[in-house]
Biotite code that builds the C-alpha atoms (Angstrom):
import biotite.structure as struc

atoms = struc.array([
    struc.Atom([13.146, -2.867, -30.253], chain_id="A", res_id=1, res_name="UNK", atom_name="CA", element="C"),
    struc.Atom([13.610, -5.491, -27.631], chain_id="A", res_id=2, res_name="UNK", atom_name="CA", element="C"),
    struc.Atom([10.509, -7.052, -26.898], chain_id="A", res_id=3, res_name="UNK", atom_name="CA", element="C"),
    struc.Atom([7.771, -5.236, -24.909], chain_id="A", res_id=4, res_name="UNK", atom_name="CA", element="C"),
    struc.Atom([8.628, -4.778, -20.676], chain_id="A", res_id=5, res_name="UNK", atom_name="CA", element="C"),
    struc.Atom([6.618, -7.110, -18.629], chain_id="A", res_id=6, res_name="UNK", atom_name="CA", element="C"),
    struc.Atom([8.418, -5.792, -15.352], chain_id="A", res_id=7, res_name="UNK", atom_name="CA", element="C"),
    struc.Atom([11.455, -5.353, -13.581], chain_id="A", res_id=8, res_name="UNK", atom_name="CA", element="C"),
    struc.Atom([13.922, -6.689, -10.796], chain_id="A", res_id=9, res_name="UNK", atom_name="CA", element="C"),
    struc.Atom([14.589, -4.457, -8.172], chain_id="A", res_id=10, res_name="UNK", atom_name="CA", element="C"),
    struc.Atom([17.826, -5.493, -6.602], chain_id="A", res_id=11, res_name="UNK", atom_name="CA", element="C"),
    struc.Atom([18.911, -4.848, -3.016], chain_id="A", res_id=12, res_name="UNK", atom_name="CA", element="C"),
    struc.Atom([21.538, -5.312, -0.208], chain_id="A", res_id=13, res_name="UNK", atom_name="CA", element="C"),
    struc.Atom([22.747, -3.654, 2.693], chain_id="A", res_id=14, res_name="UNK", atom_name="CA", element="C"),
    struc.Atom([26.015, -2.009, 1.595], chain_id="A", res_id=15, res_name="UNK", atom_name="CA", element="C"),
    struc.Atom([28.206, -3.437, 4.045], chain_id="A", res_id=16, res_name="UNK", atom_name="CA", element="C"),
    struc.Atom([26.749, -6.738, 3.073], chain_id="A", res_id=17, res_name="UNK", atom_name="CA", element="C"),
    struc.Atom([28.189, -8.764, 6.115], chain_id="A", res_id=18, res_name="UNK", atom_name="CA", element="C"),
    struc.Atom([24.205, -9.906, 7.825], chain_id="A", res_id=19, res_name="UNK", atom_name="CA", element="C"),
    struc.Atom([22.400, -10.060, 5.109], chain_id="A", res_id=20, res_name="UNK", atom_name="CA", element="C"),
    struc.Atom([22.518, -11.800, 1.435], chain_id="A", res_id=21, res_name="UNK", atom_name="CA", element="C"),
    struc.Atom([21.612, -9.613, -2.085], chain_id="A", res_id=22, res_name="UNK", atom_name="CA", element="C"),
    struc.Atom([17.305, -10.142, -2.416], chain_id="A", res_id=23, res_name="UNK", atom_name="CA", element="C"),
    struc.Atom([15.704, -9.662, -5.373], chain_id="A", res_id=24, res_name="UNK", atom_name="CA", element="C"),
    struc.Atom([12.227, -9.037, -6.227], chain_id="A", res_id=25, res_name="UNK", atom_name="CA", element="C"),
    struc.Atom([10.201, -9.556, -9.403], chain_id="A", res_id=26, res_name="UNK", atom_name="CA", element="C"),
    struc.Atom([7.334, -6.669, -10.211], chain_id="A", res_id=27, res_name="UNK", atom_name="CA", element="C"),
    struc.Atom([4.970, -5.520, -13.017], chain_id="A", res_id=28, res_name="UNK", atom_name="CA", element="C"),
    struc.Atom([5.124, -1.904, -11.417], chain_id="A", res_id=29, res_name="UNK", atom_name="CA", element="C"),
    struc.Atom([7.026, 0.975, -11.705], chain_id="A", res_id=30, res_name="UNK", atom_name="CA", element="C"),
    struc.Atom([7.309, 1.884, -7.733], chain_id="A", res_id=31, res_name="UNK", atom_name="CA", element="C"),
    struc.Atom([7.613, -0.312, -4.813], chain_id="A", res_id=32, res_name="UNK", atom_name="CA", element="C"),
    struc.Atom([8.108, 0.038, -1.208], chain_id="A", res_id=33, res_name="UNK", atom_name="CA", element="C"),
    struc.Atom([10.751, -2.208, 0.239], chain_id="A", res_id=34, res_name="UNK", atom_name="CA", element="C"),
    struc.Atom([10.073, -3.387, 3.634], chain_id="A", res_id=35, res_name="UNK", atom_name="CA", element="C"),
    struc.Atom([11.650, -5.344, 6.532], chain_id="A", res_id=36, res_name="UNK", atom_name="CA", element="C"),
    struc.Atom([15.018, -3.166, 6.385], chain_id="A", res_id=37, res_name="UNK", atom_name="CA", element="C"),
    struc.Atom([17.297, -2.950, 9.533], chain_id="A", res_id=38, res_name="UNK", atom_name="CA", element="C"),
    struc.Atom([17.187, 0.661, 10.862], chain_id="A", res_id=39, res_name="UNK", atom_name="CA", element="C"),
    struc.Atom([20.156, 3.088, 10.330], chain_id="A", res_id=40, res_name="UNK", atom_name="CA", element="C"),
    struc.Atom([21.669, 0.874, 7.541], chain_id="A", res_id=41, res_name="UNK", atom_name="CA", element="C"),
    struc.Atom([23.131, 2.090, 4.308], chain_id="A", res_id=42, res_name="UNK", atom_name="CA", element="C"),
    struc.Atom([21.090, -0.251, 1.692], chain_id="A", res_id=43, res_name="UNK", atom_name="CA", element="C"),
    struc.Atom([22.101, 0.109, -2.149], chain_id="A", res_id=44, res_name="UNK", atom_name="CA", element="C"),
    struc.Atom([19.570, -0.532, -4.788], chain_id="A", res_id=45, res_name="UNK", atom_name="CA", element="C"),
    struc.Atom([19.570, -0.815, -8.349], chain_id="A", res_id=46, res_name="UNK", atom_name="CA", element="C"),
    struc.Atom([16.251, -1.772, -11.073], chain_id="A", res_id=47, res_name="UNK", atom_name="CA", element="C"),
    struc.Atom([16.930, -3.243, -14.339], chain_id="A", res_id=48, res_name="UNK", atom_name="CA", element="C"),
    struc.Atom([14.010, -3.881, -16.472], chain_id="A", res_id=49, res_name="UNK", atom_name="CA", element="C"),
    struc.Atom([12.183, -7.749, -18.014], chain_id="A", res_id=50, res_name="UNK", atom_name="CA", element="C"),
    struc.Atom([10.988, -8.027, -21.310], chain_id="A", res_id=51, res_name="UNK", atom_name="CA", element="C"),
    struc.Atom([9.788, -11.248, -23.090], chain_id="A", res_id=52, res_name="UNK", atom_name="CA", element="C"),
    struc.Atom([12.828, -10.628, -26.048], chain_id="A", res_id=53, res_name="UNK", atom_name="CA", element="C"),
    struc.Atom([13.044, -14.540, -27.156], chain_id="A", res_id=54, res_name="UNK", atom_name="CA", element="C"),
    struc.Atom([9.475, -15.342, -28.468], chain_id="A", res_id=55, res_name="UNK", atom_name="CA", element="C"),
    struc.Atom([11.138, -19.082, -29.689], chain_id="A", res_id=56, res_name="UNK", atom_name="CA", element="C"),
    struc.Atom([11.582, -20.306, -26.025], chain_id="A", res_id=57, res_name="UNK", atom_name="CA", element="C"),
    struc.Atom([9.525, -18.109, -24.196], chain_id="A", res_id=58, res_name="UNK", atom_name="CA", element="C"),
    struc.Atom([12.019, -16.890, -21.806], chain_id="A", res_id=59, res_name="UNK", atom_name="CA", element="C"),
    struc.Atom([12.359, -13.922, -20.053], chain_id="A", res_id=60, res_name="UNK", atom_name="CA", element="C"),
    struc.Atom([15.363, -11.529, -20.186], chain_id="A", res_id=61, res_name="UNK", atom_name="CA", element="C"),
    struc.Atom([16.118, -8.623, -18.272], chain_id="A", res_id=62, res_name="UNK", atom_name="CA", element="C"),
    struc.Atom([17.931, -5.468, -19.605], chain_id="A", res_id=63, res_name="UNK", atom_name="CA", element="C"),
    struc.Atom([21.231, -3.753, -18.074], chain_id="A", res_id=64, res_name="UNK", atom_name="CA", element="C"),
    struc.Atom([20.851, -2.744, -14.170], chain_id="A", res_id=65, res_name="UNK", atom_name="CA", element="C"),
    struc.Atom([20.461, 0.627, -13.497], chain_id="A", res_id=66, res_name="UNK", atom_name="CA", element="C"),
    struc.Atom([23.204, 2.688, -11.799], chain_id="A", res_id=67, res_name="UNK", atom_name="CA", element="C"),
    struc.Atom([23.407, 1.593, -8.604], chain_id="A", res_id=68, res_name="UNK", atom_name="CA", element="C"),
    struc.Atom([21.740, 4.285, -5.475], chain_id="A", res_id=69, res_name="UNK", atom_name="CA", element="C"),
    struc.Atom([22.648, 3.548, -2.086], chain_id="A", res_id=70, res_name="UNK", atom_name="CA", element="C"),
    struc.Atom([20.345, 5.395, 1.073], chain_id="A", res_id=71, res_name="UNK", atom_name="CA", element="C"),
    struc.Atom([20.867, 4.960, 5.073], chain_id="A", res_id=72, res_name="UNK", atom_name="CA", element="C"),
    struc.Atom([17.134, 3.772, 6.686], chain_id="A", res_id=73, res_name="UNK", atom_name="CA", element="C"),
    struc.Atom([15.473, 6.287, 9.313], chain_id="A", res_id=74, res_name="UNK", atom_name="CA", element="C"),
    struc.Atom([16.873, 5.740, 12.973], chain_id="A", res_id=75, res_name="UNK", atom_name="CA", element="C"),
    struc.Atom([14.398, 4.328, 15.307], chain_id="A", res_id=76, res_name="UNK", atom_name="CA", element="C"),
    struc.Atom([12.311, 6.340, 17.466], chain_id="A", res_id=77, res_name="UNK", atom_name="CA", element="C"),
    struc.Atom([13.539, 7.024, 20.604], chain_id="A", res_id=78, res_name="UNK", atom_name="CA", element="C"),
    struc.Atom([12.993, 4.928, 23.800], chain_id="A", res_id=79, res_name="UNK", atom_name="CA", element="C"),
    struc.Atom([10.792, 5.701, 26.690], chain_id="A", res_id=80, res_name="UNK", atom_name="CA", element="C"),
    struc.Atom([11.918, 8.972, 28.522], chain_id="A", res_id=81, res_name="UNK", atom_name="CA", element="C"),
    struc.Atom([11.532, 8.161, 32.722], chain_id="A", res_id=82, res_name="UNK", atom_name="CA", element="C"),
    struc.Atom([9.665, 10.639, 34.488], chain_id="A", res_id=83, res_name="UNK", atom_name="CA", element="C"),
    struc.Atom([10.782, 10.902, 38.005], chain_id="A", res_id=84, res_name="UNK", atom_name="CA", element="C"),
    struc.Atom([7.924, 12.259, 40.722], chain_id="A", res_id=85, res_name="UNK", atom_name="CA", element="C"),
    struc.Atom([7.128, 15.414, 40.250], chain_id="A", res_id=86, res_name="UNK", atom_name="CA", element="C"),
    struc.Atom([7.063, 17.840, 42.964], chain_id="A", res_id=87, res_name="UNK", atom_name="CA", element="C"),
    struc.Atom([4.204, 19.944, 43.438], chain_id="A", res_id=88, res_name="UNK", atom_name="CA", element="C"),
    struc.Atom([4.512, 23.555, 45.577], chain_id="A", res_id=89, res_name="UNK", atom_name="CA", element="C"),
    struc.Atom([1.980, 26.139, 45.897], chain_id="A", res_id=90, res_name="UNK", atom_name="CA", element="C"),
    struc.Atom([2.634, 29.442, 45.599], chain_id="A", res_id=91, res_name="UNK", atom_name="CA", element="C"),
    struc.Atom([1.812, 32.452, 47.945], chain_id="A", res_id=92, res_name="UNK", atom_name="CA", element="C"),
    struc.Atom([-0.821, 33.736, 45.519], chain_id="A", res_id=93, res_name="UNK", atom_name="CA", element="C"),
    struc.Atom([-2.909, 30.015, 45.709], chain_id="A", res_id=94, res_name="UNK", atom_name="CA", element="C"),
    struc.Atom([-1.381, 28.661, 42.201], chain_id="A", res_id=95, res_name="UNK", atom_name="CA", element="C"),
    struc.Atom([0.148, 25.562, 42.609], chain_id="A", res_id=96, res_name="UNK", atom_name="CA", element="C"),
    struc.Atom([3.497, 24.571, 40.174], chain_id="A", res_id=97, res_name="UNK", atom_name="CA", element="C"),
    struc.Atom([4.698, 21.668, 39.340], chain_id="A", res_id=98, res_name="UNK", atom_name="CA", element="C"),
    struc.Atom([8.614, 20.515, 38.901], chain_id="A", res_id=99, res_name="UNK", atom_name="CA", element="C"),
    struc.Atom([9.316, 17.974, 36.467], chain_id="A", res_id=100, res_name="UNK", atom_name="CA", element="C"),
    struc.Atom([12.180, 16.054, 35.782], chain_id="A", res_id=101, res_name="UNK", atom_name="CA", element="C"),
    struc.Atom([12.823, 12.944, 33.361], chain_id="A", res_id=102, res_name="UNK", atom_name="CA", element="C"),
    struc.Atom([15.540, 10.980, 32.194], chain_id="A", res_id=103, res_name="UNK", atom_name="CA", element="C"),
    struc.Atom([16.985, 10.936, 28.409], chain_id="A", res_id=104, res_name="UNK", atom_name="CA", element="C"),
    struc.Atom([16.096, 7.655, 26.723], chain_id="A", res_id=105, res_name="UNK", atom_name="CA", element="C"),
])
């Protein structure tokens, strides 16, 4: 009813939106993953679909954007833990132990 879908915009944006500008990308597919995101940051996202509706001019048009989702990125791993020397006793019974001790990251 208007025009066959030849893709969608996926629309993005960190929601606090103070580093980083709104980016857009243009697919033919129904999933994508989004890449290069800043860690621990609320990002909102919304799709809205491209059809060719004006067959006179051959343009383009895209449809209504979706609701809008918004999802915080994964923290990053941790950093390295420090392992201090470990010290080594042997028992009475001819087992040696080991004490270790590191620090948090």
């Amino acid at each position: 009813r208007n025009g066959r879908i030849t893709g969608y915009r996926i629309t993005y944006y960190p929601q606090d939106n103070s580093s980083q500008v709104t980016k857009v990308m243009d697919i033919a597919d129904m999933s994508r993953e989004v890449e290069m995101l800043v860690k621990y940051t609320f990002y909102c996202f919304k799709v809205a679909a491209r059809s060719h509706f004006t067959p006179t001019d051959g343009r383009d048009v895209y449809g209504p954007d979706s609701d809008t989702v918004c999802e915080q990125t994964q923290q990053d791993v941790p950093g390295e833990s420090v392992l201090e020397k470990p010290v080594v006793r042997s028992s009475g019974s001819g087992e040696a132990e080991v004490d270790l001790t590191w620090n948090r990251p």
